[in-house]
N, C-alpha and C positions, 0 to 999 in steps of 0.2 A: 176304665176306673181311674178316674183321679187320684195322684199320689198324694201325699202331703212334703213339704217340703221345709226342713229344719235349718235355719241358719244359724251354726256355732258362733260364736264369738273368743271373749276369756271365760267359756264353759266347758271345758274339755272333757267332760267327762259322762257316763251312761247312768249314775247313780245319782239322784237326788236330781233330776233334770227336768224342772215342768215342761218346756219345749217339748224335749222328744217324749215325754210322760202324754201330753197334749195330744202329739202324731200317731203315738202309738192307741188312743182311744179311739183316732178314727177306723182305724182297722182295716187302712190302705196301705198303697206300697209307701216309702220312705225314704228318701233322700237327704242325706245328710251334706251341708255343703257351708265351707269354709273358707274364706274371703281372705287373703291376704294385702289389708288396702294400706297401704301409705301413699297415696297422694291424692287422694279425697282433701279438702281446703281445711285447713287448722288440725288436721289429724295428723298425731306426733308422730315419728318414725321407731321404730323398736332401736333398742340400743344393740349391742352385738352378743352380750350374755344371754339376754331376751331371744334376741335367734336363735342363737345355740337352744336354750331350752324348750322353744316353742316347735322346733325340727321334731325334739323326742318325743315331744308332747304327743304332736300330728300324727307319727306314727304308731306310737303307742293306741290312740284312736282310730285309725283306720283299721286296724285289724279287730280292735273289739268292737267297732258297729258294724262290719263287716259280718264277721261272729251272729250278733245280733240278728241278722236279716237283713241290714238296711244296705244302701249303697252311700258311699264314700267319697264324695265331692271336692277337688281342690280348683281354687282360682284364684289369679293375683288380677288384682285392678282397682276402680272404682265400684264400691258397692252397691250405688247408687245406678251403677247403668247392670253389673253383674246377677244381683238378686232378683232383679224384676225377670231377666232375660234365660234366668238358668228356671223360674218360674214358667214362662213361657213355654218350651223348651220341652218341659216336661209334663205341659199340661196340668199344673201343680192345681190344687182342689182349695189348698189351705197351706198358707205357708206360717210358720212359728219362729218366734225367737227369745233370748233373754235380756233382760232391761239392759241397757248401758247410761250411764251418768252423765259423762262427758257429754257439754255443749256441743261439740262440731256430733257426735255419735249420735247424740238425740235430732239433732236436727237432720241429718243420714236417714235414722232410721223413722223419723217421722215421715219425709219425702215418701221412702219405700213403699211404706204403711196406704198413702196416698194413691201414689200408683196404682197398687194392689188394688185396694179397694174399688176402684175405678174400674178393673177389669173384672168384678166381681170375683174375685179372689179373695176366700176367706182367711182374716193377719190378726194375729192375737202376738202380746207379747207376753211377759213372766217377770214377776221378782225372782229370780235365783242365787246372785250375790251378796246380798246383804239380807242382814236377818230383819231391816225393816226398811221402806223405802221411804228416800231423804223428806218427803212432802208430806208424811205419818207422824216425822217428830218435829212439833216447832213449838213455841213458849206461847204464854196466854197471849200474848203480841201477835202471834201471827208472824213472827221473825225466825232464823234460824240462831241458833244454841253457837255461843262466843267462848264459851268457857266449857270445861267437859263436865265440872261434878253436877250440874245444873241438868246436864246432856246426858251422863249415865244414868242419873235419878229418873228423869221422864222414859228413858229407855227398857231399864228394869219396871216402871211403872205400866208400861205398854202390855198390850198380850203379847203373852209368852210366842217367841219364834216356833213356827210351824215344825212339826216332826218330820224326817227326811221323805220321799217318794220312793217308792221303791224301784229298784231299776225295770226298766221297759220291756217291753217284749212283744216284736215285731210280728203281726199275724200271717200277713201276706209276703209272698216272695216280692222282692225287691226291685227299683224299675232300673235298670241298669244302661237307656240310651239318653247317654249324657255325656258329655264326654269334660274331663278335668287335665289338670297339671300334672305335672310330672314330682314330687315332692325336693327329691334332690337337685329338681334344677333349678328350684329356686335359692339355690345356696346360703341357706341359713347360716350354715357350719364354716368354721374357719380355714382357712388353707391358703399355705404359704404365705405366714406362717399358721400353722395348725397350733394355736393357743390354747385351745380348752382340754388337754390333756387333763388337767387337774380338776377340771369342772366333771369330766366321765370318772374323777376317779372320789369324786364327794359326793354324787347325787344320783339317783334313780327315777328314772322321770316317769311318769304317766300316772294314769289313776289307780292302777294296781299299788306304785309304787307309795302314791299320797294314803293309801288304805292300810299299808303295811306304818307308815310313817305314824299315823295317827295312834293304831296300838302298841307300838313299841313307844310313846310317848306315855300312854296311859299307864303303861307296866313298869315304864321304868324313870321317867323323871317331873309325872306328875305329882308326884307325893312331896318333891322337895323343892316345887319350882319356884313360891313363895321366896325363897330366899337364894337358891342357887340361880336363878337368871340372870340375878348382877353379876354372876362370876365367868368370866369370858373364856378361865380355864377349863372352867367343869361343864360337862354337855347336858345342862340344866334343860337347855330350851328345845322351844318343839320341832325348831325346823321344819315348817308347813307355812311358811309365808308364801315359798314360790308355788307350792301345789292348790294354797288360796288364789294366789295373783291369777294361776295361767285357770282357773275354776276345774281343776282334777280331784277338787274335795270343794264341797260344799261348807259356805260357815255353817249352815243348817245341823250338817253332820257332825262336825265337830261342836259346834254347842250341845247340843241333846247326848253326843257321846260323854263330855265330860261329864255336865249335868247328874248324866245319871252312873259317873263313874263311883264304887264302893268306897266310904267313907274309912275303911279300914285301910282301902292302898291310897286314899287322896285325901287329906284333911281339907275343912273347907276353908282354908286361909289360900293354899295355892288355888284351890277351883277359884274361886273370886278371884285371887292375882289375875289367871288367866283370863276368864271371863272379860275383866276389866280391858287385856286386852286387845280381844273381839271387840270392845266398845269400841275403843279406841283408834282400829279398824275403820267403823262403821262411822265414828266422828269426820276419819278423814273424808271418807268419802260422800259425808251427807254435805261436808264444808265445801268440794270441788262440785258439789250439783248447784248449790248455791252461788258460788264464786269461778264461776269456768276457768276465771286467766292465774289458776293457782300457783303453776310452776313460771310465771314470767313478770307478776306484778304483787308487789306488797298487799296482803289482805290490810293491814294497817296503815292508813295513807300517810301517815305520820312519818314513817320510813323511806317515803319517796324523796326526803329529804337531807336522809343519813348521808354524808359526806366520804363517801367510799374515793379512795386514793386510785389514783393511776393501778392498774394491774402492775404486779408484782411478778410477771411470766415466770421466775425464776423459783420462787417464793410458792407458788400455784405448782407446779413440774415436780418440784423438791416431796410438796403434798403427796400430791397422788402415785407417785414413785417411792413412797413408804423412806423418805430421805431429811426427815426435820429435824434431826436427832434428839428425837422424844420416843422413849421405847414405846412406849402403848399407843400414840399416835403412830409410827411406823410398822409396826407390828398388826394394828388393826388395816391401815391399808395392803399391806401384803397379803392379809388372810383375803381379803376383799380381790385381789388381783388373780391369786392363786384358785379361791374357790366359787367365785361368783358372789358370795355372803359376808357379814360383819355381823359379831355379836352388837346387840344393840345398844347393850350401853358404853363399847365401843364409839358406835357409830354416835354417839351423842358427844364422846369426848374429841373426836378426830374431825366432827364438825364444826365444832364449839372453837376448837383450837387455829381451823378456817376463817372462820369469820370472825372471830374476835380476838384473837391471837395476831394472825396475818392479815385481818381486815381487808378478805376479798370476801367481795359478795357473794352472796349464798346463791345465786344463779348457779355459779362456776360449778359449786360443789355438788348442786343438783345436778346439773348436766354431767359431771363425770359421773353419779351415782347413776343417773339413769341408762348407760352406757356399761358400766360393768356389775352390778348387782344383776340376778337372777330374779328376782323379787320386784324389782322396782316396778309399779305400778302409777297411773297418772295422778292418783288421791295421796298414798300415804308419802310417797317421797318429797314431793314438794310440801305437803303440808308438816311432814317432819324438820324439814331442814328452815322453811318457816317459825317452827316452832322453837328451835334450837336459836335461828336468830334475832328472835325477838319480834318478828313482822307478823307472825300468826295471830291465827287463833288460840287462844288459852294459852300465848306462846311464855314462855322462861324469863324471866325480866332480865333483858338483856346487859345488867351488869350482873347475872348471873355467867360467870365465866369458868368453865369446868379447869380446871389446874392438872395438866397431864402427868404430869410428877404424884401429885397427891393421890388422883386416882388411880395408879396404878399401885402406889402402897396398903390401898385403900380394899382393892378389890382383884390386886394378882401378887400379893404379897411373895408369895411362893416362890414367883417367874415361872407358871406353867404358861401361863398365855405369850407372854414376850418371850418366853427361851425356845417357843416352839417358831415362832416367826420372824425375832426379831433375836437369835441370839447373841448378834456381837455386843447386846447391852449388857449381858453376863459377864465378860471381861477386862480384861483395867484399863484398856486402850478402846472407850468406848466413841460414837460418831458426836460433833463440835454441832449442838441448837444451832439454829438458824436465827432465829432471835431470842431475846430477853423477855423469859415470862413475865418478870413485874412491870418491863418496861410497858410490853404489848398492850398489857390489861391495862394501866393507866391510859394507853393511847385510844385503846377502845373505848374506855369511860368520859375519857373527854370529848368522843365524837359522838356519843350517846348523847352525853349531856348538851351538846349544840342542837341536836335537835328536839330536846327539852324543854329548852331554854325559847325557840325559836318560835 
């Protein structure tokens, strides 16, 4: 009896999963198996928060398809020579997986597909990350969506996101001559120094954990998220970026849960907050299907010619070491060091203050983002920090320049967010800017405007 064979990807999870939904129809045995590729050609490397969480992830998963019936796959390599060969191997009948976006992944998993095919090996894949796939939304042009309200309107215009899948259930005993890695010796986890203390003491990882996370969101700070999300003090937001990122919850499931969350615990001014942004989600990533080289070339080519100064090493260090002496700018990188996460509109002033403040290029700050957020994924990071620098899509008009001072009057008036990360700006002998905001912003406007002008 031919098994079926599931290749996980950023799906981590048994709930809402058409792959193993797929496997599970055929009503063979099941093999579950999970690639760990960085050095496949153009395929990014995970940063070190990303290991950390993808370790608990892993785990967390192997014991519940385990549970399930299935058998439980690890392997690090090329996936291109691994999928075909653990197919092989097992005599696999039909192998499944879930879409990925990315250029170098698409072109991965078309090869495979090929292969397959070839050995008469039945290969289907699945939308399961985005609630509609990028080549579903495009304008009467025939182009992809530059701007979002244009992009929300035709998305909300679409049919409604499919209802979740129920989870699996595995009919036949599981084929278990296979043989995988070992998980710990792929050394996800940190050691010597063992850095993520703080990261095990903010987050709970797995799908159970992203399941718990979703309704104690809906019970307790959907009602006021409309307006508490800009508050960095108060624990307005959902915190399910990273449980979206590694796929331990479906957007499926969270859309249809809010959705049809009680209008008496959820006004519909936050559901739409929220919703919007799932859009917003879904923009990133419809824009990196469209634009592969997201995180390394201006979507704007206008900005291929912004006049970026010599690196600032000192200036860049000071950043990310939560050392500029701007409380809400230092205070958002510390949260960000200490917990893997940054409130986001945070992360909008602590970028802003990057690249137009200190006029280092938004590479820098992507790459150190991509390296310690939990969350960071290949769509929204770079198309975020894109958008903060004015090279994006629908990006911020780049003499829009957030004032770290203001915003913190603005939106932590109190000092709960800086007195919890950034206390010494509580006291009279507070840390010496590194530069002059009005100066900066002038200097940024005039490099704007050269290539304006130009």
């Amino acid at each position: 009896m031919h098994p079926s064979l599931v290749w996980l990807r950023d799906d981590l999870r048994l709930n809402d999963n058409p792959a193993l939904d797929a496997a599970a129809q055929r009503e063979r045995p099941v093999v579950v198996l999970f690639v760990l590729d960085e050095i496949s050609p153009d395929v990014r490397p995970l940063g070190g928060a990303a290991k950390w969480w993808l370790h608990g992830s892993l785990e967390s998963l192997a014991s519940d398809v385990e549970a399930a019936g299935a058998t439980f796959v690890l392997r690090r390599g090329r996936a291109d020579e691994i999928v075909p060969a653990v197919a092989a191997d097992i005599s696999a009948g039909a192998v499944f997986w879930n879409r990925r976006y990315g250029a170098a992944e698409r072109r991965i998993d078309a090869d495979i597909k090929k292969h397959l095919q070839a050995e008469s090996v039945v290969c289907a894949s699945f939308s399961a990350s985005l609630l509609h796939d990028p080549w579903k939304l495009l304008t009467r042009a025939g182009t992809p969506y530059s701007v979002f309200t244009p992009f929300w309107r035709a998305f909300r215009e679409h049919q409604h996101p499919r209802p979740p899948l129920p989870r699996p259930r595995f009919q036949r005993a599981a084929h278990g001559d296979v043989d995988g890695d070992v998980l710990a010796h792929w050394e996800l986890r940190p050691s010597n120094p063992d850095w993520a203390a703080p990261l095990r003491a903010n987050w709970s990882v797995g799908e159970q954990a992203a399941a718990d996370r979703l309704a104690g969101f809906l019970d307790a700070e959907l009602a006021d998220y409309n307006i508490g999300r800009d508050v960095p003090g108060e624990s307005q937001t959902s915190r399910l970026s990273p449980h979206l990122r590694w796929g331990e919850i479906s957007p499926h499931t969270v859309w249809n849960a809010v959705a049809t969350s009680p209008s008496t615990l959820a006004p519909q001014e936050s559901v739409s907050a929220f919703m919007m942004e799932l859009g917003w989600r879904e923009f990133a990533w419809h824009t990196l299907f469209h634009f592969p080289q997201l995180a390394t070339r201006n979507l704007r080519a206008q900005f291929d010619d912004f006049p970026w100064p010599p690196l600032n090493q000192r200036h860049l260090t000071a950043w990310q070491r939560g050392e500029t002496g701007f409380a809400i700018v230092d205070a958002g990188m510390r949260e960000l060091w200490h917990t893997g996460t940054m409130h986001n509109r945070v992360r909008m002033v602590t970028a802003s203050f990057l690249v137009k403040n200190l006029l280092v290029d938004w590479r820098h700050g992507e790459r150190w983002f991509w390296d310690t957020l939990v969350d960071a994924d290949p769509a929204s990071n770079p198309f975020n920090w894109q958008w903060i620098a004015g090279s994006g899509a629908d990006a911020a008009p780049y003499f829009r320049v957030f004032n770290p001072e203001l915003q913190r009057k603005k939106f932590d008036a109190e000092n709960a967010y800086v007195g919890t990360w950034a206390p010494e700006y509580l006291s009279a002998s507070r840390p010496v800017p590194i530069v002059d905001l009005a100066q900066s912003r002038r200097e940024a406007l005039a490099a704007f405007g050269s290539i304006k002008s130009a």
